[in-house]
C-alpha positions as CSV (number, residue, x, y, z in Angstrom):
1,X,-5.2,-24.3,10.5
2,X,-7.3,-26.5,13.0
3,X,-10.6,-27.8,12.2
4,X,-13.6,-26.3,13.2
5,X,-16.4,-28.3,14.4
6,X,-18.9,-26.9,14.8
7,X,-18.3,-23.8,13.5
8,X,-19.2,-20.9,15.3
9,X,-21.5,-19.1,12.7
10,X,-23.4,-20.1,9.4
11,X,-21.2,-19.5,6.3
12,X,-22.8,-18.6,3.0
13,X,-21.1,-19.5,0.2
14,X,-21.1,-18.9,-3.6
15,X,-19.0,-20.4,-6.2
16,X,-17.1,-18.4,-9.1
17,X,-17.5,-20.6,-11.7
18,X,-21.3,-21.4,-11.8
19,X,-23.9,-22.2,-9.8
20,X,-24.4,-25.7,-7.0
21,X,-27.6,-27.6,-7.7
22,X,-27.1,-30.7,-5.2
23,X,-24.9,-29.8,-2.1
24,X,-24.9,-33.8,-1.5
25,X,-22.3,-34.1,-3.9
26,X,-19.9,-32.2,-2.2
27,X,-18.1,-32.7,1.8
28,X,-17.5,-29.3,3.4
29,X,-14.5,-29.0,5.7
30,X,-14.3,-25.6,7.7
31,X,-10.7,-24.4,9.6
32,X,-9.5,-22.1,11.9
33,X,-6.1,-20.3,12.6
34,X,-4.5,-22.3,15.8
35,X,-2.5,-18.8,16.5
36,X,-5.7,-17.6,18.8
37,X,-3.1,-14.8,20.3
38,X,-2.7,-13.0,17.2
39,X,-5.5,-10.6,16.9
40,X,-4.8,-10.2,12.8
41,X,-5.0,-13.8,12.9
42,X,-7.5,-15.5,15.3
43,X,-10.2,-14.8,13.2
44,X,-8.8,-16.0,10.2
45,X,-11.5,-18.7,8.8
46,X,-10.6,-21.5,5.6
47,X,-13.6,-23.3,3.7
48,X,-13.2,-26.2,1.5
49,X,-15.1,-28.2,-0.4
50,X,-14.2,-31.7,-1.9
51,X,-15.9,-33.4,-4.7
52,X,-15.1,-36.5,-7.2
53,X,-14.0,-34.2,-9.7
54,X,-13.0,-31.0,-8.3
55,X,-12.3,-29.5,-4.8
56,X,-13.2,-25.1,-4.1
57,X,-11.4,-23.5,-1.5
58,X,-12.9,-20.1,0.4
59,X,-11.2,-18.1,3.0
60,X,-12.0,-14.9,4.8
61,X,-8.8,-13.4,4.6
62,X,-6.4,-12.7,1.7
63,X,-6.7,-11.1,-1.8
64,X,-9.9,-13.8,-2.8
65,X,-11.4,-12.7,0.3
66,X,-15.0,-10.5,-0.6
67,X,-14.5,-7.2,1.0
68,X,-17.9,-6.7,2.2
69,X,-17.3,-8.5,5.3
70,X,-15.8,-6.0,6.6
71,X,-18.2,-3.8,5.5
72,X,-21.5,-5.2,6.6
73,X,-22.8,-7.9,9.4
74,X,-24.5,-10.8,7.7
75,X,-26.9,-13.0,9.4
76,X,-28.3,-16.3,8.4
77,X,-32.1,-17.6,9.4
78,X,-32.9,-21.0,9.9
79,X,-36.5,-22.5,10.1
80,X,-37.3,-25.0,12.9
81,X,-40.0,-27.4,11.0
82,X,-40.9,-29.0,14.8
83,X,-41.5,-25.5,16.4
84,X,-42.0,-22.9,13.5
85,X,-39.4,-20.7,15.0
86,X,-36.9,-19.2,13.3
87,X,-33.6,-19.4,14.4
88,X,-30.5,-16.4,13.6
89,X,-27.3,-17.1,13.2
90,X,-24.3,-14.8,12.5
91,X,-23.1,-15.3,9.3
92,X,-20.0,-14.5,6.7
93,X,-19.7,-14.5,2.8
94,X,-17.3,-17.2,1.3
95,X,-16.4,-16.9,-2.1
96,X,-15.5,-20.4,-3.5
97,X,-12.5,-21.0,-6.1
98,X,-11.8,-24.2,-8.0
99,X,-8.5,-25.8,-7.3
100,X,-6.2,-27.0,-9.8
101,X,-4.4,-29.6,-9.2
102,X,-0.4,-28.8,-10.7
103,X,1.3,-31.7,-13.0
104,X,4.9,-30.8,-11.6
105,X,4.7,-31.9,-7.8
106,X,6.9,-34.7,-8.8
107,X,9.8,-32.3,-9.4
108,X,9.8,-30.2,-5.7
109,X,11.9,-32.8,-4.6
110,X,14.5,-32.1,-6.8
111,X,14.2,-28.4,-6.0
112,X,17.7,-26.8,-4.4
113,X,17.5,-24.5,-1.3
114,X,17.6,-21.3,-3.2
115,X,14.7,-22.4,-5.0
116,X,12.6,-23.7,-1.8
117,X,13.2,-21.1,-0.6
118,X,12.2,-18.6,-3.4
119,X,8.8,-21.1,-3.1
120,X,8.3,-20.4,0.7
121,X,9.0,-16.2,-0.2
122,X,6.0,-16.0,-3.2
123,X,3.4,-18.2,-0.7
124,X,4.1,-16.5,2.5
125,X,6.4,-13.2,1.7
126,X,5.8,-10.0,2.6
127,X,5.8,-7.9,-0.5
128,X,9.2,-6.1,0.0
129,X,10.2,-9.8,-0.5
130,X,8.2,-10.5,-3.4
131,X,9.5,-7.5,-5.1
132,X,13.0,-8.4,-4.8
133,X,12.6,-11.7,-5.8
134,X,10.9,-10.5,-8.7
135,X,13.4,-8.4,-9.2
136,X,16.2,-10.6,-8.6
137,X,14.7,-13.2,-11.2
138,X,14.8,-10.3,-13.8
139,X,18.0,-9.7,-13.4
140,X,19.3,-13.2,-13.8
141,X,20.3,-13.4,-17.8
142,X,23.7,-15.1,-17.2
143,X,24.5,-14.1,-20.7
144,X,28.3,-13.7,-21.4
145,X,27.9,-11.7,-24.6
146,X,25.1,-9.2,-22.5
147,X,27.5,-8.7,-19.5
148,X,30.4,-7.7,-22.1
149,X,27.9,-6.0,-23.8
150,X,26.8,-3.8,-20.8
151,X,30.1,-3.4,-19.8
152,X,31.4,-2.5,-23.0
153,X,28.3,0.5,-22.6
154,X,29.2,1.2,-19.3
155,X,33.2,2.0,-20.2
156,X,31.8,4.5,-23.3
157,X,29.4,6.5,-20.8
158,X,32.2,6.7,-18.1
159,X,34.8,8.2,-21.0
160,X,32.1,10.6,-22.2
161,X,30.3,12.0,-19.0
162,X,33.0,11.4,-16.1
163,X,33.1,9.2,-12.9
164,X,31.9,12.4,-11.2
165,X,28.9,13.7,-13.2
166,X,27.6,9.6,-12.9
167,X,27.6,10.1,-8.9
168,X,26.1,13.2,-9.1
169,X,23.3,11.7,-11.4
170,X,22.9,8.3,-8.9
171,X,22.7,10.5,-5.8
172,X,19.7,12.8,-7.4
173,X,17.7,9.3,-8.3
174,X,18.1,7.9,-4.7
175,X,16.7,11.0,-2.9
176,X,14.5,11.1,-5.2
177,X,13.2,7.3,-5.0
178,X,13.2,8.0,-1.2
179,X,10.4,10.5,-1.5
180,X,8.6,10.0,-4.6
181,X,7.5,6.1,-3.2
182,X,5.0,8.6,-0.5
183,X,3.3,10.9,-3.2
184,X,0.2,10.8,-4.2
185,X,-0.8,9.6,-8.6
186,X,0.7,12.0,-10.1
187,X,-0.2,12.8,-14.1
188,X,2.2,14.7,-15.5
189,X,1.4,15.0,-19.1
190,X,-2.3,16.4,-17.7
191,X,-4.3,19.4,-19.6
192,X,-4.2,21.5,-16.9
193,X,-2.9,21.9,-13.2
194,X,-5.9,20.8,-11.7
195,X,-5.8,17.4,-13.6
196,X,-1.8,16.7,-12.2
197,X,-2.5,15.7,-8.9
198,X,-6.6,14.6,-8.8
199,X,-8.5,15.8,-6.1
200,X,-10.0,12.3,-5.3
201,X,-7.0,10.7,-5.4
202,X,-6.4,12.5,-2.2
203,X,-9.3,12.0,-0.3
204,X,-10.8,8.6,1.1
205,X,-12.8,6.7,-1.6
206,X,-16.4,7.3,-2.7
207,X,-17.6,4.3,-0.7
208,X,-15.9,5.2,2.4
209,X,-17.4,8.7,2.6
210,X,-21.2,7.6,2.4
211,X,-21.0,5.9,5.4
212,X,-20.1,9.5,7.4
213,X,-23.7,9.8,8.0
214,X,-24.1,6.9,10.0
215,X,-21.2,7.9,12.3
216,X,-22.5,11.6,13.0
217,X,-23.8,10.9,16.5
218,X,-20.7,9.4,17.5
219,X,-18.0,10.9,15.9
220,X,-15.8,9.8,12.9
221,X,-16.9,6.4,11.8
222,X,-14.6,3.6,12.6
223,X,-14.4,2.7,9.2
224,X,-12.7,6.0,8.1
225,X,-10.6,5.2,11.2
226,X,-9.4,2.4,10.0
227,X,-8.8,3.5,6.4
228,X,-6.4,6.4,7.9
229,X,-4.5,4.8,10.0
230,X,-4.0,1.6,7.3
231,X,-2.8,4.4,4.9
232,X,-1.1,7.0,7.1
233,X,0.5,4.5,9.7
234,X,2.8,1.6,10.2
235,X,1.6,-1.6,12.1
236,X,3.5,-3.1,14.3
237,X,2.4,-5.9,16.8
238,X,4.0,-5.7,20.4
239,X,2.3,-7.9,23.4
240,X,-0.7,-9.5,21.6
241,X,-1.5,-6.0,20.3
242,X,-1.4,-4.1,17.3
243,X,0.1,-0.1,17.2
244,X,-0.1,2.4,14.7
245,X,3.0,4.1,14.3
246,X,3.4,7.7,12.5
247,X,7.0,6.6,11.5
248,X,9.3,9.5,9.8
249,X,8.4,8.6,5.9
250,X,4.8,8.3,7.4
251,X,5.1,12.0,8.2
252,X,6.3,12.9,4.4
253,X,3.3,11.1,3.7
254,X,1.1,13.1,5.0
255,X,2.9,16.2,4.3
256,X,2.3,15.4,0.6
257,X,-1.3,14.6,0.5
258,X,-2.0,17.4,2.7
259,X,0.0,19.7,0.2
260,X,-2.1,18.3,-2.9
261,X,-5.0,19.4,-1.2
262,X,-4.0,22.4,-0.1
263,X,-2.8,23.0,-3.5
264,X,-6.8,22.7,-4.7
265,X,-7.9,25.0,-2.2
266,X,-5.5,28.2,-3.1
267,X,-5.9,28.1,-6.3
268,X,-3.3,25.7,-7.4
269,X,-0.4,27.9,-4.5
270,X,0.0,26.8,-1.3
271,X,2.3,28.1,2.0
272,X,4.7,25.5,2.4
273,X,5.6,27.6,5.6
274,X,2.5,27.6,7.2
275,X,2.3,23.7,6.5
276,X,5.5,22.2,7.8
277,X,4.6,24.7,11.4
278,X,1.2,23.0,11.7
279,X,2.6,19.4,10.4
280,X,5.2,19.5,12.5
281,X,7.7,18.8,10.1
282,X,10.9,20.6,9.1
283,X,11.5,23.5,6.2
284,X,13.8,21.0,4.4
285,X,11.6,18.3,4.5
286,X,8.7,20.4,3.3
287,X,10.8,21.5,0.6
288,X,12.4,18.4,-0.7
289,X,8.3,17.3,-1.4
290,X,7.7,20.3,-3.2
291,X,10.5,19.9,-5.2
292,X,9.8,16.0,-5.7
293,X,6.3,17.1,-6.8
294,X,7.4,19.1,-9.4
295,X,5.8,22.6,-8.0
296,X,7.5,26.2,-8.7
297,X,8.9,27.5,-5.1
298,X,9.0,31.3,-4.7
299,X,9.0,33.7,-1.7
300,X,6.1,36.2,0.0
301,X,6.6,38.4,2.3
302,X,4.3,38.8,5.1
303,X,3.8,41.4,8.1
304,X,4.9,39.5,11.6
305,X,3.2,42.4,13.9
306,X,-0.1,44.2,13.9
307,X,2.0,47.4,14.4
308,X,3.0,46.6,10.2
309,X,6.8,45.7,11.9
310,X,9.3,44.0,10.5
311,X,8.2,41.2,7.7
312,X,9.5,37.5,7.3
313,X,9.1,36.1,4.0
314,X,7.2,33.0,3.4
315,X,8.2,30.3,1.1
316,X,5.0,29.2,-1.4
317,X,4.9,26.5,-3.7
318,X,2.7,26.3,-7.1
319,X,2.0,23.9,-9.1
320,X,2.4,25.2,-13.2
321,X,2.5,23.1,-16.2
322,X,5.3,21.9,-17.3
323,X,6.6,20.5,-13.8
324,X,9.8,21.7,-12.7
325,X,12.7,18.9,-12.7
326,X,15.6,20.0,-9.8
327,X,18.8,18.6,-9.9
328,X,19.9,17.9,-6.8
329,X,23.9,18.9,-6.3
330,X,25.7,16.7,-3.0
331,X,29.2,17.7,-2.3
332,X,31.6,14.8,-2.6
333,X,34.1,15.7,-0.2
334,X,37.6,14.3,-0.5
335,X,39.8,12.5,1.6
336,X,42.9,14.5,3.3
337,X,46.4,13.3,2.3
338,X,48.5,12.4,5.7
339,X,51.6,14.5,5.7
């Protein structure tokens, strides 16, 4: 961050924890991202303000960032008193937060590398990185009597269901990990089939929609734009640029959401045939949502020629209460013996 001076539109500020009475008693500092390249980050703005007893922080970007910036244009009006003209200035929301000060800054020097490092992951990580760290601190009990414990546990279950009935069951959670991470909120223990997968859960949000009506003379509005591609691509930044990407697990994305709708519009059935064709994705694929959703698969069979010819059979998918649980079978093969 670089300071900015002056800045290059008014900022309007309020503060989370009450109300300011005197602005003298505080000295505003605004910043600016030096990476001016970056088009994510270029526009990236930091507020602070210092007082005697307490110093608020604002930004423009970030989880404390107010989301209706990106929502709105705001724009400031300033009265000259010499002229009796009023001035407008392009203006953005702040929303201040008081910063605490921590009582153990004395100890990061004595911090090892793992742990600067673990430091440098929770401030600046992405969040594949934040969940492994999380995950990695949970798992750090370093408990003698827990690890003979669990292995102890471990030993019984091998004796009672077999080395190979374990694989089969380890192999079944990882393809289905690998698919489930793309579905849509799913509520299994629902009323009724309707209720399983919601209907608005698959569409954009309320507040998205109402702005459809302001984009009718020119198309989809670039708000809804920018909510699919955020949700249905992958970002990657090449020459100054960002790309959206429809990557492969983007594609099962889609597939599923387009299947929960589908599945609201027949009645709770849907052609998984007729889907993966226009989707562009293959039969197994298809499948291996459906099953990961839960839905009953059967067969239809449907005339291919207007002359009532031969028929191909279709493969539907429905959703019934209770959800179907597959078990997914991988041959292990085995390794030849040299003669």
């Amino acid at each position: 961050m670089s300071i900015l001076n002056p800045p290059s539109f008014s900022s309007t500020v309020q503060f989370s924890n009450g109300t300011l009475r005197n602005t003298q008693q505080l000295d505003f500092s605004f910043y600016k991202n030096v990476d001016e390249t970056n088009p994510r980050k270029k526009n990236r703005r930091l507020l602070v303000a210092e007082s005697d007893r307490l110093s608020y922080v604002g930004n423009n970007f970030g989880t404390g960032s107010l989301k209706c910036n990106n929502l709105c244009k705001y724009y400031v009006g300033v009265l000259n008193k010499e002229t009796m003209r009023m001035e407008v200035h392009n203006a953005q929301l702040f929303n201040m937060q008081p910063v605490i000060p921590e009582n153990d800054a004395s100890q990061n020097t004595d911090l090892t590398y793992r742990e600067k490092v673990d430091s440098l992951i929770e401030a600046f990580g992405t969040n594949k990185q934040k969940r492994a760290l999380t995950s990695r601190r949970l798992n750090q009990v370093g408990s003698e009597t827990l690890q003979s414990a669990v292995a102890k546990a471990a030993h019984t279950i091998i004796d009672q269901k077999g080395l190979e009935a374990l694989q089969q069951e380890v192999v079944q959670a990882e393809s289905q990990s690998e698919v489930s991470h793309y579905l849509p909120p799913c509520y299994p223990d629902a009323d009724t089939p309707q209720h399983v997968y919601l209907f608005d859960d698959s569409i954009l949000h309320l507040d998205c929609v109402c702005v459809c009506v302001f984009g009718q003379e020119e198309g989809c509005p670039r708000i809804i734009h920018i909510k699919l591609m955020r949700t249905f691509t992958v970002e990657t930044f090449n020459n100054g640029r960002v790309h959206y990407v429809v990557s492969t697990s983007m594609r099962v994305k889609v597939a599923a959401y387009c299947l929960a709708l589908l599945l609201h519009m027949g009645d709770m059935t849907a052609d998984l045939t007729l889907l993966h064709r226009d989707l562009g994705v293959t039969e197994k694929r298809m499948v291996e949502v459906a099953k990961s959703m839960g839905l009953t698969l059967s067969r239809h069979g449907c005339v291919t020629g207007d002359d009532g010819g031969p028929t191909a059979e279709n493969r539907l998918a429905s959703l019934r209460l209770p959800l179907v649980k597959y078990q997914t079978f991988t041959e292990i093969r085995k390794r030849k013996k040299m003669h």
